[in-house]
C-alpha positions as CSV (number, residue, x, y, z in Angstrom):
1,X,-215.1,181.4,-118.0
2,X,-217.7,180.2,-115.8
3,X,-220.7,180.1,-118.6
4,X,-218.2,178.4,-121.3
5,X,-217.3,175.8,-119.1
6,X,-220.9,175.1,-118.4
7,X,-221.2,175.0,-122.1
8,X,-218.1,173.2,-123.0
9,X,-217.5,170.3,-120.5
10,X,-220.5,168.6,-121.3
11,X,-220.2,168.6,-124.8
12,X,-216.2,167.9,-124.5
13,X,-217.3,164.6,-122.1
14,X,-219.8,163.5,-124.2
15,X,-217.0,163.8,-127.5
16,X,-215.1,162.0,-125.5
17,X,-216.8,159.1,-124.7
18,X,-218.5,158.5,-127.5
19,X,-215.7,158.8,-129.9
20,X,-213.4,157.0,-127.9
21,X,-215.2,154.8,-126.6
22,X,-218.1,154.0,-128.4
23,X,-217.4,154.9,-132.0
24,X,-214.5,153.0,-131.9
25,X,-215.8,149.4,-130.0
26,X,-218.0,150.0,-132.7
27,X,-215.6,149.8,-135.4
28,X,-214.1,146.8,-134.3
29,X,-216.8,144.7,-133.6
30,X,-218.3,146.1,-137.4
31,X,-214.9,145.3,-138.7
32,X,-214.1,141.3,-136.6
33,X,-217.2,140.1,-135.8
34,X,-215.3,140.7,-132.1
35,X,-217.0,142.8,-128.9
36,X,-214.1,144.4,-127.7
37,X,-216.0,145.3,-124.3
38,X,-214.2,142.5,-122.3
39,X,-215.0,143.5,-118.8
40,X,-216.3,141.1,-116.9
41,X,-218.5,141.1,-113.6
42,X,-216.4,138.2,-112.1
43,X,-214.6,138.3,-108.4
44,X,-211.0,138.4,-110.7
45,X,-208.8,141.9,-110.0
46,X,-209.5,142.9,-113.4
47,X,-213.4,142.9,-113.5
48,X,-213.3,144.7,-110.0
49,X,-210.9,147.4,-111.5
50,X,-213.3,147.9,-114.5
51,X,-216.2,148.0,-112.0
52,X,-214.3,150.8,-110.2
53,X,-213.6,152.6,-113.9
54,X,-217.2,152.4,-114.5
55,X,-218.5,154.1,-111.4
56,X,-215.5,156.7,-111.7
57,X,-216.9,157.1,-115.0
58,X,-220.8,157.9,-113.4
59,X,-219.6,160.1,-110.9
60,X,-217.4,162.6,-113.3
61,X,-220.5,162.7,-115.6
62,X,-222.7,163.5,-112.6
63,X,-219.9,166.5,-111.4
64,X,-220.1,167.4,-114.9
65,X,-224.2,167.7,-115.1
66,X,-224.6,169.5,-111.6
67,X,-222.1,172.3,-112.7
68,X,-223.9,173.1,-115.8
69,X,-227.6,172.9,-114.5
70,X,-227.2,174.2,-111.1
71,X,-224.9,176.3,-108.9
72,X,-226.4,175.6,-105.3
73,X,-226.5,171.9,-106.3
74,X,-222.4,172.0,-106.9
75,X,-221.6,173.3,-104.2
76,X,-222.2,170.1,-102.6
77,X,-219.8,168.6,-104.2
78,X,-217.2,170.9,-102.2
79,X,-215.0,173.4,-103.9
80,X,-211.8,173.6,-103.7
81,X,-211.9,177.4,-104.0
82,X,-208.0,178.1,-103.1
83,X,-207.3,176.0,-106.7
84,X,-210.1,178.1,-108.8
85,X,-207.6,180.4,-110.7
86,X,-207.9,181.3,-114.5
87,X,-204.2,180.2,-114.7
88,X,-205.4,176.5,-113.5
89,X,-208.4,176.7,-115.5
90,X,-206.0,177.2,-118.9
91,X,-204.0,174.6,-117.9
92,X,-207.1,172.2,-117.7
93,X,-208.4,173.4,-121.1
94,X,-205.2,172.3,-122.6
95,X,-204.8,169.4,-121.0
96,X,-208.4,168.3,-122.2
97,X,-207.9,169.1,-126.0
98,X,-204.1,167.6,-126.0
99,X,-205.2,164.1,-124.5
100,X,-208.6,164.5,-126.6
101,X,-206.3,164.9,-129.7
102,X,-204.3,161.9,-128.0
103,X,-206.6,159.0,-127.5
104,X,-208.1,159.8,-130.9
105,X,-204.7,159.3,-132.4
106,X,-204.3,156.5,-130.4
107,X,-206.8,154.4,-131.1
108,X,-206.5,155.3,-134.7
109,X,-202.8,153.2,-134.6
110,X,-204.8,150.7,-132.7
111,X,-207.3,149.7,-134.8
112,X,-208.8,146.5,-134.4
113,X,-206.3,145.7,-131.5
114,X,-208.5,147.8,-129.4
115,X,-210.0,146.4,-126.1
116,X,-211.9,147.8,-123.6
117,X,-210.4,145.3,-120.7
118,X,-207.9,142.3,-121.4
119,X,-209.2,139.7,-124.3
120,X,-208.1,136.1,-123.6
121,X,-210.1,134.7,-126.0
122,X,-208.6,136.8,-129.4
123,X,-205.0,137.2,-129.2
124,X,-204.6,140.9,-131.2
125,X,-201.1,142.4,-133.0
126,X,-198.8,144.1,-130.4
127,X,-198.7,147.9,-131.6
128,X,-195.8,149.6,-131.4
129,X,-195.9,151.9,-134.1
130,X,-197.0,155.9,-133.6
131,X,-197.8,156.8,-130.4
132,X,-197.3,153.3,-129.0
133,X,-193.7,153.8,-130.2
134,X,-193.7,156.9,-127.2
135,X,-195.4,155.1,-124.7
136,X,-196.7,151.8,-124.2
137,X,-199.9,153.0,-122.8
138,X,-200.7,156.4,-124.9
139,X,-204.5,155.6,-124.2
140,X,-204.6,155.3,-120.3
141,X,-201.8,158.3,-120.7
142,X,-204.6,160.2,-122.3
143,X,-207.5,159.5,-119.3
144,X,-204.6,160.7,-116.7
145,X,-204.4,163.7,-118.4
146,X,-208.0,163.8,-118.7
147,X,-208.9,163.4,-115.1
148,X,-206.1,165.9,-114.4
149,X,-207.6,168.5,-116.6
150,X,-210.8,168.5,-115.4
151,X,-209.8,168.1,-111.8
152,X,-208.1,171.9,-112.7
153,X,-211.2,172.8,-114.5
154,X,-213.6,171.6,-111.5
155,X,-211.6,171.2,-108.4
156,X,-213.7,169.8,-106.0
157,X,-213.9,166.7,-103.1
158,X,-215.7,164.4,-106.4
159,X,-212.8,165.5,-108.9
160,X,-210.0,165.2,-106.9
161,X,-211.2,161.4,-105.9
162,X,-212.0,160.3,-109.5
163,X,-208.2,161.7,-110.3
164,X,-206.7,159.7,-107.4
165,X,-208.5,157.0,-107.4
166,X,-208.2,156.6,-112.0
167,X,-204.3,157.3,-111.1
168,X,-204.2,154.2,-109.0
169,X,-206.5,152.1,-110.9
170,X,-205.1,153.2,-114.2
171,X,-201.4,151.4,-112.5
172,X,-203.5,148.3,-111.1
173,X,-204.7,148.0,-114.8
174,X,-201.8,148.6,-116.8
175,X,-199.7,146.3,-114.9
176,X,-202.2,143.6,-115.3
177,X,-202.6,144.3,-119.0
178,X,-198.5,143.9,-119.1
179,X,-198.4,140.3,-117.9
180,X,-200.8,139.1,-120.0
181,X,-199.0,140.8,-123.2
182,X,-196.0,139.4,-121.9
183,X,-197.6,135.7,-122.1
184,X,-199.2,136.4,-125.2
185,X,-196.3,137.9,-127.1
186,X,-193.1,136.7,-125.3
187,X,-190.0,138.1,-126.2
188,X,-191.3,140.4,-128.5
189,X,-193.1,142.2,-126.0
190,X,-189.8,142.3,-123.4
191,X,-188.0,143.3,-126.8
192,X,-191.0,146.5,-126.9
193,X,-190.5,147.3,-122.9
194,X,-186.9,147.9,-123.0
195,X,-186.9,150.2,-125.8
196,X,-190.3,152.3,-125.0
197,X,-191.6,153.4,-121.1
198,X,-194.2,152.4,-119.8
199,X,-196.1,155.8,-119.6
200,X,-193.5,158.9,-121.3
């Protein structure tokens, strides 16, 4: 299990990101002219959140690289060794390829309503179709799972932090993202939060 993990994270993480991340802020800005990178580096609560998303972001990559190129060099990182079972490990395969099949389908539905932070400047259609018509935040839903799965996968000191600390900035951000749909889309958008949750 060991030597496929070492294999697989790294290529899963690197999927992940650039697919859902990059290939698709690509499309948008190809398709509207529009970056849809809108984080800031302002003193606002929204720019610090995605300054915090960013650095979770380094330090899972960095857990990821030290477990594939060395051993002595992870266990730095502090093992939880009580949670290293193969039953765990499943579970954190299948989280990672049900959220990966997620966010892709996601974002998909999304189209060129997709935003990597809260855009003030172009008001975007309110999706409620698909996924969105499950939960009103199917993407962030999908990097919980994520940071779950791989917390299972790799449970360590850095893992467990990035999944507490995404779980709490993942509700900071949602709620945030919720006021300003409910300026920008009124009763429509109250209409959308009584009938569909906020996470499942």
């Amino acid at each position: 299990m060991e030597t496929f993990l070492r294999y697989l994270l790294p290529i899963y993480l690197s999927a992940y990101l650039a697919l859902a991340f990059l290939w698709r802020s690509f499309l948008v800005w190809k398709s509207t002219g529009v970056n849809p990178y809108v984080l800031g580096k302002t003193e606002s609560a929204h720019d610090f959140v995605g300054t915090l998303f960013r650095l979770t972001i380094v330090a899972i990559v960095a857990v990821v690289i030290l477990h594939t190129v060395s051993n002595h060099a992870y266990r730095y990182l502090t093992p939880i060794l009580w949670l290293d079972r193969p039953m765990l490990k499943f579970a954190g395969l299948f989280l990672l390829a049900v959220s990966f099949i997620w966010v892709l389908l996601a974002q998909a539905q999304m189209g060129n309503s997709w935003r990597i932070g809260i855009d003030v400047k172009t008001q975007t259609p309110l999706i409620t179709h698909g996924v969105f018509g499950i939960s009103r935040n199917p993407i962030f839903l999908s990097m919980r799972v994520t940071l779950l799965g791989l917390f299972l996968l790799l449970p360590n000191a850095v893992t467990l932090t990035t999944f507490v600390l995404g779980e709490a900035l993942m509700q900071i951000q949602v709620r945030l993202e919720e006021e300003y749909l409910r300026q920008a889309h009124g009763e429509a958008y109250r209409n959308y939060c009584q009938r569909t949750r906020r996470w499942l």
